[in-house]
Structures are given as structure tokens and as C-alpha cells.
N, C-alpha and C positions, 0 to 999 in steps of 0.2 A: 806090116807090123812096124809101127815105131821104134827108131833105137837109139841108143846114147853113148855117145865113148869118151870115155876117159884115163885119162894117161896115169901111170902109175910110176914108179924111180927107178927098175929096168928095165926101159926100153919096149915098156908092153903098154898097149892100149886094151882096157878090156871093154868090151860091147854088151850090154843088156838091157832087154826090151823095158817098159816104162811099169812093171814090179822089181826091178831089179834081178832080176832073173840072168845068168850068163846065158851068152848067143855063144861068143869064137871071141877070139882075142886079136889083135894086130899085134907083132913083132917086128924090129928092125933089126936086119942082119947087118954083120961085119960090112957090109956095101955097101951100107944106108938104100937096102931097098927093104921093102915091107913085103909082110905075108899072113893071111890069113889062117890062123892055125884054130882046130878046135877039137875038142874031146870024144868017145865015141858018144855020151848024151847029148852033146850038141848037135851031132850029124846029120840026125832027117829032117832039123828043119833048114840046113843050109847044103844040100846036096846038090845043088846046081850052081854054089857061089864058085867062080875062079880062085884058086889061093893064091895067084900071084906069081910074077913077082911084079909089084906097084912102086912106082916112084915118088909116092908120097902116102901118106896116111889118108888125105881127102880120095887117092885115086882108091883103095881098098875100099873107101866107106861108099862111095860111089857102087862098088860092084854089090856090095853088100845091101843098100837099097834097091837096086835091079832085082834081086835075089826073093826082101821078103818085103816087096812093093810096099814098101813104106818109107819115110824118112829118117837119116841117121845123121845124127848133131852131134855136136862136142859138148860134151860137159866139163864140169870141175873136177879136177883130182880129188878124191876122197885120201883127207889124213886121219888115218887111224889114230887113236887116242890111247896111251895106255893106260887102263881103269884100274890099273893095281901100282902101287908105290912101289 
């Protein structure tokens, strides 16, 4: 499965496949190390990823392609818009 990560304003990258769908997220801890964390709907389909802990963002997205044999890229930040004045 193909995936796409993009950063967000703390400190979290989030991961989802190519509908937009959340996988797990990437966070940086106090260490600046990184870890895979995800919800319990996210679980069966990443139950053999490592969580971590990664020394960078690319080594996380690495384990995370191992995981669900497909490719995982960086995308754009999505800026939310406020639709209401």
C-alpha cells in the first residue's frame, strides 16, 4: 500500500494511504527521536510495524514501507482554512 506523510505544526507527521485515509502518525519526542504511534483502528493493518525509536522521520517511513510493501513519500503540509469569519 502506498503512503504519504505530511507534517503538521506539532511535531507530528501524519501518514495516509492515497484516499486519504489515516495509517499511524510520526511524532518527535523531547530527544528528537521519532515514533510510530497509532490508534486502536489503525492497528491490524500495521501490527508488525517497529514503533521506534527512529532517528529521523525518513528512518520511521522506511519501517512503515517494509510493513505495508509499498511506498511512503512526503507530501505538502495541509493548511487548514477557516471557512467561517
Amino acid at each position: 500500500m502506498d503512503t504519504t506523510v505530511r507534517p503538521n505544526l506539532s511535531n507530528r507527521w501524519g501518514v495516509t494511504d492515497l484516499l486519504e485515509r489515516s495509517i499511524c502518525s510520526i511524532v518527535r519526542d523531547p530527544n528528537d527521536q521519532f515514533w510510530i504511534v497509532m490508534t486502536a483502528d489503525e492497528l491490524p493493518q500495521m501490527n508488525d510495524v517497529r514503533r521506534g525509536p527512529f532517528k529521523t522521520v525518513e528512518g520511521a517511513m522506511t519501517d512503515i514501507e517494509k510493513n505495508l510493501n509499498g511506498s511512503c513519500r512526503h507530501g505538502t503540509a495541509i493548511r487548514l482554512i477557516d471557512a467561517f469569519p
